[in-house]
C-alpha positions as CSV (number, residue, x, y, z in Angstrom):
1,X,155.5,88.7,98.6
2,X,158.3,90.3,100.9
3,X,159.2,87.8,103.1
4,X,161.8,85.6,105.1
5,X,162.4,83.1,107.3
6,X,165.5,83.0,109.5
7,X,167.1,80.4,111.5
8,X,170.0,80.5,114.0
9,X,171.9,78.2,116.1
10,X,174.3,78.9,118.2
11,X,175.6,77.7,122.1
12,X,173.5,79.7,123.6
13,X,170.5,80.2,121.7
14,X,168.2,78.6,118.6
15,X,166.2,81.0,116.8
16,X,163.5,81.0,114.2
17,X,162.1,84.3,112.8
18,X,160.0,84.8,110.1
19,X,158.6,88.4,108.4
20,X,155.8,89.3,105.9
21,X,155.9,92.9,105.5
22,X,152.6,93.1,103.7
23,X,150.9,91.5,106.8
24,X,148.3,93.0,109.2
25,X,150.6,93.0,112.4
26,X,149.8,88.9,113.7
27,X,152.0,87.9,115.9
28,X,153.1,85.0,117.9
29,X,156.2,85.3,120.1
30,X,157.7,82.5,121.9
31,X,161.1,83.6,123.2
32,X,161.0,82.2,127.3
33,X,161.3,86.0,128.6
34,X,157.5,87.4,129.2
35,X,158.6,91.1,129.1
36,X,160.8,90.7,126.2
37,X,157.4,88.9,123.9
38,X,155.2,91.7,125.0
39,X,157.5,94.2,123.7
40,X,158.1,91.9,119.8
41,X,154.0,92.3,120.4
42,X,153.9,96.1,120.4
43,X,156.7,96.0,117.3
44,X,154.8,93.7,115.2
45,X,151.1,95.2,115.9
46,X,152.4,98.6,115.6
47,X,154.8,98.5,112.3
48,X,151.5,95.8,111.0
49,X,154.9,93.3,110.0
50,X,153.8,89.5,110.6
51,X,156.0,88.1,112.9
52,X,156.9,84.6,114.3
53,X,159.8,84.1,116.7
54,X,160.5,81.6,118.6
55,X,163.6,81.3,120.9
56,X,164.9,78.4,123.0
57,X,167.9,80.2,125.2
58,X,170.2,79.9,128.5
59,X,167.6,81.9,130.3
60,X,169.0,79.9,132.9
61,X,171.9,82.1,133.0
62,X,170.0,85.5,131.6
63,X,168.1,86.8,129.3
64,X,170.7,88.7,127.5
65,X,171.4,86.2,124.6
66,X,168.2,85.7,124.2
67,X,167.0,88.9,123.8
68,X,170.1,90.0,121.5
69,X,170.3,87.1,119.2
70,X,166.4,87.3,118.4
71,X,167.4,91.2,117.4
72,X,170.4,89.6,115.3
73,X,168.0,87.4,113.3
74,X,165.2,89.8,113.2
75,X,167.1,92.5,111.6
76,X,168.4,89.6,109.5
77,X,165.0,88.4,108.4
78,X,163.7,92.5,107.8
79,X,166.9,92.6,105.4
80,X,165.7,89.6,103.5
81,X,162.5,90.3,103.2
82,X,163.0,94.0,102.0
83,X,165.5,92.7,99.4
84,X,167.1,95.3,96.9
85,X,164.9,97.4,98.7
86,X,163.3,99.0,95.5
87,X,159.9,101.3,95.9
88,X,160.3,101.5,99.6
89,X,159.9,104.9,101.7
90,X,163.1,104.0,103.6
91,X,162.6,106.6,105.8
92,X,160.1,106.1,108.8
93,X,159.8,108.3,112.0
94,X,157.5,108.7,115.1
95,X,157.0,111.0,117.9
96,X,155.2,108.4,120.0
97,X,153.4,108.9,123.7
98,X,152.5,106.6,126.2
99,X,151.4,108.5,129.4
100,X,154.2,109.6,131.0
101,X,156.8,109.0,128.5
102,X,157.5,110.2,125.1
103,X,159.4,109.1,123.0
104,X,161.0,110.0,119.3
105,X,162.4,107.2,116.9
106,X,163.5,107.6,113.3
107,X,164.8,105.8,111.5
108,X,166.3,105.0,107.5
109,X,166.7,101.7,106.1
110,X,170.2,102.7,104.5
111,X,172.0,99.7,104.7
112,X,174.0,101.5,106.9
113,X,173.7,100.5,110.4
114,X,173.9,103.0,113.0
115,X,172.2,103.4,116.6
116,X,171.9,106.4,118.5
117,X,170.7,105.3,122.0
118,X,169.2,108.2,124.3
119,X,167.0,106.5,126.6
120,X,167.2,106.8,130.4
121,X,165.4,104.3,132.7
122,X,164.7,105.4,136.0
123,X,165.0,101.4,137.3
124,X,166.9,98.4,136.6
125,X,164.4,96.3,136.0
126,X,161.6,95.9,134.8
127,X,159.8,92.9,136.7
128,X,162.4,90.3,136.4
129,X,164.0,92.0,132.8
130,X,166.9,94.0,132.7
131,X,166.4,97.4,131.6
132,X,170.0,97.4,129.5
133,X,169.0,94.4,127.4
134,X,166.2,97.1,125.5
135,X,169.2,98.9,123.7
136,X,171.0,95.8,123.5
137,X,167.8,94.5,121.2
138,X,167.8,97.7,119.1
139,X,171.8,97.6,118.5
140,X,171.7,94.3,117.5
141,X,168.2,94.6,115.3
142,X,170.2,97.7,113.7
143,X,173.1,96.0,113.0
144,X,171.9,93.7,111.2
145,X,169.5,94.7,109.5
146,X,170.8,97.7,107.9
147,X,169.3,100.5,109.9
148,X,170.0,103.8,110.6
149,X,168.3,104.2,113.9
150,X,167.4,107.2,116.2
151,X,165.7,106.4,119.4
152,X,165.3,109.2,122.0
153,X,162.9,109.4,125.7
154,X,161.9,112.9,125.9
155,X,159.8,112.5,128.8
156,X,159.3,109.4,130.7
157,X,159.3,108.2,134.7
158,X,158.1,104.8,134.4
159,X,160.7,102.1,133.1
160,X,157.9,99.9,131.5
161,X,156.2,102.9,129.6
162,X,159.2,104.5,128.3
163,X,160.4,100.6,127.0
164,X,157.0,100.5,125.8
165,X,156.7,103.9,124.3
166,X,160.1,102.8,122.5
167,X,159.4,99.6,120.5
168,X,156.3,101.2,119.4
169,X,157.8,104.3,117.8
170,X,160.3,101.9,116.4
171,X,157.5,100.0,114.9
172,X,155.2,103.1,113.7
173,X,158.6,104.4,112.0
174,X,159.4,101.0,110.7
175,X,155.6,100.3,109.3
176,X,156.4,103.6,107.1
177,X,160.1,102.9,106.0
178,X,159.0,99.7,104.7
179,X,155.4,100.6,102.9
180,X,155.9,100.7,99.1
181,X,156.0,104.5,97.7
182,X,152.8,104.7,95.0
183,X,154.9,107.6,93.6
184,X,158.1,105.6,93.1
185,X,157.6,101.8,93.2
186,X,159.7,100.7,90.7
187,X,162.4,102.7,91.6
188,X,165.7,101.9,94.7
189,X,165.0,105.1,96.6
190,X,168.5,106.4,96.4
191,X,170.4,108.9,93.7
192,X,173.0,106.1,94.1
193,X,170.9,103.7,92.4
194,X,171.6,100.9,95.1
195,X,171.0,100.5,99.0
């Protein structure tokens, strides 16, 4: 079973994440910023990864470590879980719409983290969430977790839709880097012989 369980405690947060990548897409997100659990919704449903994560954070001051250190150990959890990564796809993309916006993710689960971040929203805020604190998630997600990630709004007007429209393709392109290859499951999808 490809899973993990992550824990993290710091000053300003204390985290618990865990994965199944085999799973059906079951959530439960408990993170004290209502915007920020709907979108972990959308990522779990939509790549079908299990996910559990809770968050106690200094919401009091923002939501910024929050949102960043659940990326940290979410990315830390999807590294885990995948392992040596042998019989993977690795690569995962998605061209996703959601009414007015569109938006293209891909991504490669290279242990080589890398984000490439063109996404424009048209507002600040998004009820009482800041805008910003979406690429901040993905950076941190990417960093650690080993990803090679490509997220770009080709179309889009409303802020909630094209946040929306972006953890979603994440997640479609994330439930196809991580499915098993029938063609090559015992085998580390690289002519290096090692991710």
């Amino acid at each position: 079973m490809r899973t993990a369980t992550i824990t993290r405690k710091t000053a300003e947060t204390d985290i618990s994440v865990a994965v199944n990548l085999d799973g059906s897409g079951a959530y439960h997100m408990a993170t004290g910023v209502g915007f920020f659990d709907h979108m972990l919704d959308q990522l779990a449903r939509h790549s079908l990864i299990d996910m559990n994560v809770r968050c106690a954070g200094d919401t009091h001051i923002d939501d910024h470590h929050s949102v960043e250190d659940v990326g940290i150990a979410l990315g830390q959890a999807l590294a885990q879980a995948l392992g040596d990564k042998r019989g993977i796809r690795r690569y995962g993309a998605c061209l996703l719409p959601m009414d007015d916006a569109l938006v293209r993710a891909a991504l490669d689960l290279s242990g080589r983290p890398y984000l490439v971040w063109n996404v424009d929203f048209p507002t600040a805020k998004i009820g009482s969430f800041d805008t910003e604190l979406v690429r901040e998630f993905f950076q941190a997600l990417s960093t650690h977790g080993g990803i090679t990630l490509h997220v770009d709004a080709l179309h889009g007007i409303n802020s909630h839709h094209i946040a929306e429209a972006a953890f979603k393709a994440v997640a479609r392109a994330l439930r196809e880097a991580v499915e098993t290859d029938p063609r090559k499951a015992d085998a580390i999808p690289s002519t290096k012989g090692a991710l």
